[in-house]
C-alpha positions, 0 to 999 in steps of 0.5 A: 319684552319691548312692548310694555317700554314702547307702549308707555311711551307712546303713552306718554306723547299722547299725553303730551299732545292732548295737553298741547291742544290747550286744557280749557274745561274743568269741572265747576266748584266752590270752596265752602271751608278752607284750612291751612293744608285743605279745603271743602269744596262743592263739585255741581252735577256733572258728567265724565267719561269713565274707565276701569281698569283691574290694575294693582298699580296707580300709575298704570291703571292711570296709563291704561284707562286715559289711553283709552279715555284719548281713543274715545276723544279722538273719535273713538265714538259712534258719533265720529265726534272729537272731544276737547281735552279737559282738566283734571284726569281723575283716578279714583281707588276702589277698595279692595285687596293688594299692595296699594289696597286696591284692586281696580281703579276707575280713571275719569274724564270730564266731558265738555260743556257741549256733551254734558247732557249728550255723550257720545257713545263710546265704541263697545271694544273700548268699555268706557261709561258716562259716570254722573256724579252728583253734586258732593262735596270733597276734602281737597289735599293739594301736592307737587310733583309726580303722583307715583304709586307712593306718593299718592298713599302717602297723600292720602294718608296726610290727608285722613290725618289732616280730616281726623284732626279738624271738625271735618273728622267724622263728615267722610262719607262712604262711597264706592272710592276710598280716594281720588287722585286728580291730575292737571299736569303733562307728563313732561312738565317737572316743575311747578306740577299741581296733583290733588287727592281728594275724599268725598265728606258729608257737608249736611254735618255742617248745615248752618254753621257759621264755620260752613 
């Protein structure tokens, strides 16, 4: 019965100590179309690191996938290679059955300039994949303290709200994610904690309008 206690918080100064080793990277974008309480950006081609992970619970597939995302960093790899810590860690919700809607998640992390076009091999037991995505454009939400399992729905649905009420309403796109969730905070900061949630959107809607 002490494992699951002992393992979040193992968990937890893990996190903490990949973020003190100074989150330096993050994917590159441009925002195309800002409104009071969201934006459009364009996100180029990129390659993460990807875990899935069967989990009900956000926070805990989020917890499980990055532990193993930090194995494969720390050198968990057939290379031997270390990864520099990135920002932000991404959690995207497959569509699916159960309390939140889901039933797996996929927690992605963005692979540093060096290893964009050369990951290395994670080890097999690990099961994590490179995930290209392409270059998109997401509706961005931002939000302040901790992404809990509810907070995050309730995000998200401020943000389909916000989408269905602007010009943006019918550009959502269809996708293997109903949403993502990014993450730039350590889990010891309280205060001034910045989370996103973010929706994938069809901007060729827009193309060549003055408003885009």
């Amino acid at each position: 019965m002490a494992k699951a206690p002992r393992l979040k918080i193992t968990m937890i100064n893990l996190l903490c100590l990949v973020v003190l080793c100074g989150a330096t990277e993050s994917p590159q974008y441009e925002v195309v179309h800002a409104e009071s309480d969201f934006e459009i950006r364009h996100y180029r081609d990129a390659t993460w690191m990807s875990a899935t992970v069967n989990d009900l619970s956000f926070q805990k597939a989020t917890l499980f996938g990055f532990h193993r995302l930090f194995q494969f960093i720390q050198g968990a790899n057939l290379n031997y290679s270390r990864v520099a810590m990135t920002s932000p860690v991404v959690t995207s919700l497959v569509p699916g059955a159960g309390p939140l809607h889901s039933s797996a998640y996929v927690v992605r992390f963005y692979l540093p300039a060096k290893f964009q076009d050369s990951p290395p091999t994670p080890l097999p037991e690990l099961n994590l994949k490179p995930y290209a995505w392409d270059s998109h454009h997401v509706a961005v939400r931002k939000f302040s303290g901790f992404a809990t399992d509810d907070i995050v729905v309730k995000e998200a649905a401020k943000l389909a709200t916000s989408l269905s009420l602007s010009p943006w309403a019918n550009a959502t796109s269809a996708t293997h994610y109903t949403y993502s969730i990014a993450q730039y905070d350590p889990p010891f900061r309280f205060f001034g904690r910045t989370n996103e949630v973010w929706v994938d959107v069809d901007a060729s809607l827009f193309a060549g309008k003055a408003s885009f």
